[in-house]
C-alpha positions in Angstrom: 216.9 34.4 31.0 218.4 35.2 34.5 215.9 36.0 37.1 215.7 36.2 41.1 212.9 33.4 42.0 211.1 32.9 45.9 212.1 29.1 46.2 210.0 28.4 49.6 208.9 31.2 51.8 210.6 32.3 54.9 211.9 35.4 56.5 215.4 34.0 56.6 215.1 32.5 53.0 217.1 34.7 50.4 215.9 35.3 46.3 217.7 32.6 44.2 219.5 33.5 41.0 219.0 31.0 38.5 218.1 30.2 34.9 214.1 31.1 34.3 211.9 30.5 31.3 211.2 33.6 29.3 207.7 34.5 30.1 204.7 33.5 27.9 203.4 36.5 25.8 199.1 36.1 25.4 197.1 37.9 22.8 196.7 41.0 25.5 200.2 41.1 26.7 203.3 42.8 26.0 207.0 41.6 26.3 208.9 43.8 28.2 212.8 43.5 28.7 213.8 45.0 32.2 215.8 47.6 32.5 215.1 48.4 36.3 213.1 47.2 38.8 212.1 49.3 42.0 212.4 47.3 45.6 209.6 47.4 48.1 208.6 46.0 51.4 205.9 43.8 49.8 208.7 41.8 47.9 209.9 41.1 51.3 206.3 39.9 53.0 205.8 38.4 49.7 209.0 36.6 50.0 208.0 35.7 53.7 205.1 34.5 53.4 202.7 37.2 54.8 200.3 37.2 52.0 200.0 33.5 51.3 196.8 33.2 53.0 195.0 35.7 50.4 197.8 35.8 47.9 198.6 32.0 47.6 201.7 32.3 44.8 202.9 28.0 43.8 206.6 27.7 44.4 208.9 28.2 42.7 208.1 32.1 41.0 209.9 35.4 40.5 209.8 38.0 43.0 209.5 42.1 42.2 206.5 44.2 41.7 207.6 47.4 40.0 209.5 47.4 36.2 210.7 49.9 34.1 212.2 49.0 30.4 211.3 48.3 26.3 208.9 46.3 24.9 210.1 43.8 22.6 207.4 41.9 21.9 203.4 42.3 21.7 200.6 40.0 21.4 198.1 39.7 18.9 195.8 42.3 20.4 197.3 44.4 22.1 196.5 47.9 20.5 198.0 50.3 23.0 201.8 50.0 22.3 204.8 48.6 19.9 207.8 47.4 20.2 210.3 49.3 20.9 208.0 51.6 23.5 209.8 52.7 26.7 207.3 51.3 29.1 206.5 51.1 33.3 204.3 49.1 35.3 203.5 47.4 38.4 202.4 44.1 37.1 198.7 42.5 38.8 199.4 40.2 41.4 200.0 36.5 40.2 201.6 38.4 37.4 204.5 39.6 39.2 208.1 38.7 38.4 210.2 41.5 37.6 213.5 41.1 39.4 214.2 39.3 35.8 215.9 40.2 32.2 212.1 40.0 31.4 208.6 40.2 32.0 205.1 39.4 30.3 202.5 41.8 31.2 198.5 42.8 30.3 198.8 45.9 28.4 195.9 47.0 30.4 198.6 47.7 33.5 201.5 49.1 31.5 201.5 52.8 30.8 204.3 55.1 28.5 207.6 55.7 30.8 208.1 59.8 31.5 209.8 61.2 29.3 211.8 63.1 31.3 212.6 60.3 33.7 215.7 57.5 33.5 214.8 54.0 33.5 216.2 53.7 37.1 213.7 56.5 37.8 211.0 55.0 36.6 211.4 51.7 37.8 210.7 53.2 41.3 207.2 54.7 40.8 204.8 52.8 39.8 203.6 50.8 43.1 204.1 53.7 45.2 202.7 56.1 42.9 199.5 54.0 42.2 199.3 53.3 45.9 199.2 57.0 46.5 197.0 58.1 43.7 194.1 54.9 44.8 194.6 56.2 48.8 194.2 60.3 47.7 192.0 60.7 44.4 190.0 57.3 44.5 189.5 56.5 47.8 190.3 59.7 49.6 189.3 62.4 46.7 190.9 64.7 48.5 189.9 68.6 48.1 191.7 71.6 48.1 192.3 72.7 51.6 191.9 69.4 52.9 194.0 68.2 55.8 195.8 65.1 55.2 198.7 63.0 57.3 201.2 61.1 55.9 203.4 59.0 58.1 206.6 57.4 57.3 207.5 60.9 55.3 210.6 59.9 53.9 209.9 56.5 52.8 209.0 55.0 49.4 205.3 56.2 49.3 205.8 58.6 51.5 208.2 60.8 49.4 205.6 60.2 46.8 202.0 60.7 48.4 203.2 64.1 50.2 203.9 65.9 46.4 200.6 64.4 45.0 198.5 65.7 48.2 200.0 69.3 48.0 199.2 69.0 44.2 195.6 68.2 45.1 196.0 71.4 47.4 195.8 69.6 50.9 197.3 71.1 54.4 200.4 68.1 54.6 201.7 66.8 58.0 203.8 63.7 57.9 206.1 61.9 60.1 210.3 61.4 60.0 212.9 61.6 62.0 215.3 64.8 62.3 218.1 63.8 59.8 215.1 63.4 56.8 213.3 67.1 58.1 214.7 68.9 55.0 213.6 66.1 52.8 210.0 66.4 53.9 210.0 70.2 53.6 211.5 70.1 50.4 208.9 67.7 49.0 206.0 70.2 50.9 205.0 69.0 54.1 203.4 71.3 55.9 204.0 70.0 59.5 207.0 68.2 60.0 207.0 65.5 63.2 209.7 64.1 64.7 208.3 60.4 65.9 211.4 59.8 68.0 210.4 63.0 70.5 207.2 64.0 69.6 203.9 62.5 69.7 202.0 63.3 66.5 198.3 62.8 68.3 199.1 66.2 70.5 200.0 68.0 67.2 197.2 66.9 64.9 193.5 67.4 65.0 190.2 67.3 62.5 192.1 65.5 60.2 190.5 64.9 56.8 192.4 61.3 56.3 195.6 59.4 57.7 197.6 57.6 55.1 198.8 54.4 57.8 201.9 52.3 57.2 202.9 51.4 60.6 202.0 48.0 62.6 202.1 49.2 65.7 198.2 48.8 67.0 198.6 51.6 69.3 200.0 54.0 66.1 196.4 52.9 64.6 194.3 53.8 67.5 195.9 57.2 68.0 195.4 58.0 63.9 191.8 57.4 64.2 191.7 60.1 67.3 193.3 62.4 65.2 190.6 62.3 62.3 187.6 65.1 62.1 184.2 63.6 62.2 183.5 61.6 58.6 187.3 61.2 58.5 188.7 58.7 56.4 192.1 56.3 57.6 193.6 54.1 54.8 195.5 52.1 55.8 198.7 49.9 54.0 199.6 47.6 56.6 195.7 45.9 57.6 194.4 44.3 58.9 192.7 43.2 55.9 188.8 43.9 55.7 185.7 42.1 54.2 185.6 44.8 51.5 189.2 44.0 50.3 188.4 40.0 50.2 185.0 40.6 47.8 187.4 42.8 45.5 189.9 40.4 44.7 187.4 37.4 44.7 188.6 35.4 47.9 186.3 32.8 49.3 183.9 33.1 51.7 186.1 31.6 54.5 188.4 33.8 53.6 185.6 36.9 53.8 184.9 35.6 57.0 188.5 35.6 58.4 188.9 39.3 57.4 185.6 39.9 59.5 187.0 38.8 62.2 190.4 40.1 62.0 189.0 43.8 61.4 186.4 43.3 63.4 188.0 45.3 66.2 189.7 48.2 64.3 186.2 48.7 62.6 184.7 49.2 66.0 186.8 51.7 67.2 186.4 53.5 63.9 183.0 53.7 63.9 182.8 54.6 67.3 184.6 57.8 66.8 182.7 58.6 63.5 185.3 57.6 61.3 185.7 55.5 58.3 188.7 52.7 58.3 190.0 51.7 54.7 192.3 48.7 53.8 194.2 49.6 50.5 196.2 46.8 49.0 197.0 48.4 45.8 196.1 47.4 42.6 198.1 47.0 39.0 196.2 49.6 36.7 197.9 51.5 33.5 195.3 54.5 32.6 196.1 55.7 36.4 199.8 55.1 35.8 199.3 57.8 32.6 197.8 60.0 35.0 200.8 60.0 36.9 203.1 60.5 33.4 201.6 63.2 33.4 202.2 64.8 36.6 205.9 63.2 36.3 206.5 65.4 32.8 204.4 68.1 34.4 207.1 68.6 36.8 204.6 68.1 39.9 206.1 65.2 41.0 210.0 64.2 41.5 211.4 60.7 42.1 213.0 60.1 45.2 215.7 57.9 44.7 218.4 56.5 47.8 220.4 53.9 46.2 220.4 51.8 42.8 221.9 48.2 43.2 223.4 46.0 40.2 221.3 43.3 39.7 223.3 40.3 41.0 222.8 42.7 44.2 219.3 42.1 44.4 219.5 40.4 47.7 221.7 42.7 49.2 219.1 45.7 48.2 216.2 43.9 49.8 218.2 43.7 53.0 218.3 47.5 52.7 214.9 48.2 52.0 214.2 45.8 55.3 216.0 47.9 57.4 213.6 51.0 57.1 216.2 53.3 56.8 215.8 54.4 52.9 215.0 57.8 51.9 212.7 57.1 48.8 212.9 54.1 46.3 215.8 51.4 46.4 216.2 50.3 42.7 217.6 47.6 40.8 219.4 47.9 37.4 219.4 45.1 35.2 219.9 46.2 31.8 
C-alpha cells in the first residue's frame, strides 16, 4: 500500500510517500481502508519531534491521527462490527498511521461513521471531537448555564467545542479574528473577541472553565485570572503534568520531569483558587458514538476549509501550520 511515513524528525523534514506494508490485523482489530484522513497540528509536533520525550514513536512510521473509511477486514474477536461497515476513528497513540490506503485498528476506538456525514466529513472529527467531549463532559462536566471560554474559535477544535458547550447549555465566549466573527456566531458563541484589538481578560470574568490552545505563557496566566473561584483551565498545549504521565504509564523520571515543568503553572493556579488540567486526548470509540449521535442529531455540524488529494498531503500540513484554517483540513485518499 502507499502511505505518507515520518522518516527522521524535524521541523523542516517533509512526510515521505513510499511503498508501506499493509498493517497487521490482531484478534481485536479491524482493517480499515481509508477513505479520508483529517489534518491536525499534532501530525506536525508529531512529525517534529515535540512529543518524543513522552511519545517515543521508532523510525521509520506513518503519520495521521484521524480516519474515516470501510472495514475490510476483522479479527477473530472483534464483535462490534463487519466488513463492509462505514467506520471513524482516531486510532491510540503508537497506533497511529492513517495518512495511508490503510489502517489496523482496536475495535475498542472505532465507532459507526454518521450517517448523515461524507467520508471527507467524517475524517475531520474524531480527534477534535473527542478532545472536546474529554475537556467539557469528562473533565469539565459542564452544566447548563455554565460559563465556558473557548479560544482559537475558528479553528479545528474550536469550531467543534463551541456547538458541544452550547448543547450542554453553557454561556460561550471564544476568540477569532474579525474575518471569522460570523463563523463563531453562526456556530453560537456567545461573546465574540477579536484577539488582534481586544484583550479578552478585560471582557471575561467568573469563568466556569477555559479551553487553552495557545503557547504563549502570558495567554496562560491571563486565562487563569479570568476563571471564578473552583474554576477549571484545560489546557491542549501543556505543559504536561504528573497526572498526565501516571495515565499513560511513563516512568518515574519522566513523572518527575512533568513535576517540574508544571511546577510553576500549578502554583499560580492554585494560588488563585483554580484548578489547571493537561488534556492530551485519548483514542476511545463508545465516546466517539456519543458524538454519532449528536452528529445525526443535527447538534453538531462539520466545519470543513479545504480537502487535499492525497499525493497533497504535504502541502495540506503546510496549511494546517499556518494557523489560518477555518475548521478541519482533510485528506482524500480513496
Amino acid at each position: 500500500m502507499k502511505a505518507f511515513i515520518v522518516k527522521k524528525y524535524g521541523k523542516k523534514e517533509k512526510l515521505h510517500l513510499t511503498d508501506w506494508a499493509e498493517p497487521i490485523v490482531n484478534e481485536s482489530d479491524v482493517l480499515v481502508q481509508v477513505h479520508s484522513a483529517g489534518v491536525n497540528l499534532l501530525d506536525s509536533l508529531i512529525r517534529n519531534g515535540e512529543f518524543k520525550l513522552f511519545l517515543p514513536y521508532k523510525h521509520s512510521f506513518v503519520n495521521g491521527h484521524d480516519v474515516a473509511g470501510v472495514v475490510t477486514k476483522i479479527g477473530s474477536k472483534v464483535s462490534k462490527f463487519k466488513v463492509g461497515d462505514e467506520v471513524y476513528s482516531r486510532p491510540s497513540d503508537y497506533r497511529v498511521g492513517t495518512f495511508a490506503e490503510y489502517i489496523s485498528i482496536d475495535e475498542n476506538d472505532v465507532a459507526i461513521k454518521p450517517k448523515n456525514l461524507s467520508m471527507e466529513e467524517a475524517g475531520s472529527i474524531p480527534l477534535v471531537g473527542l478532545t472536546a467531549w474529554q475537556a467539557l463532559v469528562e473533565i469539565g462536566k459542564i452544566q447548563k448555564g455554565q460559563k465556558v471560554f473557548i479560544q482559537a474559535g475558528s479553528g479545528g477544535v474550536g469550531t467543534f467545542a463551541i456547538q458541544l458547550a452550547k448543547h450542554l447549555g453553557a454561556f460561550v465566549a471564544t476568540t477569532t479574528s474579525a474575518k471569522n466573527i460570523d463563523l463563531v456566531k453562526l456556530l453560537g458563541a456567545d461573546l465574540i473577541i477579536d484577539y488582534k484589538t481586544e484583550d479578552f481578560e478585560t471582557k471575561l470574568k467568573e469563568y466556569d472553565l477555559v479551553l487553552h490552545s495557545n503557547r504563549d505563557t502570558k495567554i496562560l496566566e491571563k486565562s487563569l485570572r479570568v476563571l471564578k473561584p473552583g474554576g477549571q483551565l484545560v489546557s491542549l498545549v501543556g505543559p504536561p503534568t504528573p497526572e498526565f504521565a501516571t495515565a499513560i504509564g511513563l516512568p518515574w523520571y519522566l513523572k518527575l520531569v512533568t513535576k517540574l515543568i508544571s511546577l510553576g503553572v500549578k502554583k499560580k493556579a492554585e494560588k488563585l483558587n483554580t484548578n489547571f488540567v493537561f488534556l492530551f486526548m485519548r483514542a476511545e470509540g463508545t465516546q466517539l458514538s456519543q458524538i454519532t449521535k449528536l452528529i445525526e442529531a443535527g447538534v453538531i455540524k462539520p466545519v470543513i476549509d479545504k480537502i487535499f488529494p492525497f499525493q497533497q498531503t504535504n502541502e495540506a500540513l503546510s496549511y494546517v501550520e499556518t494557523g489560518r484554517s477555518k475548521g478541519k483540513v482533510v485528506i482524500k485518499i480513496k
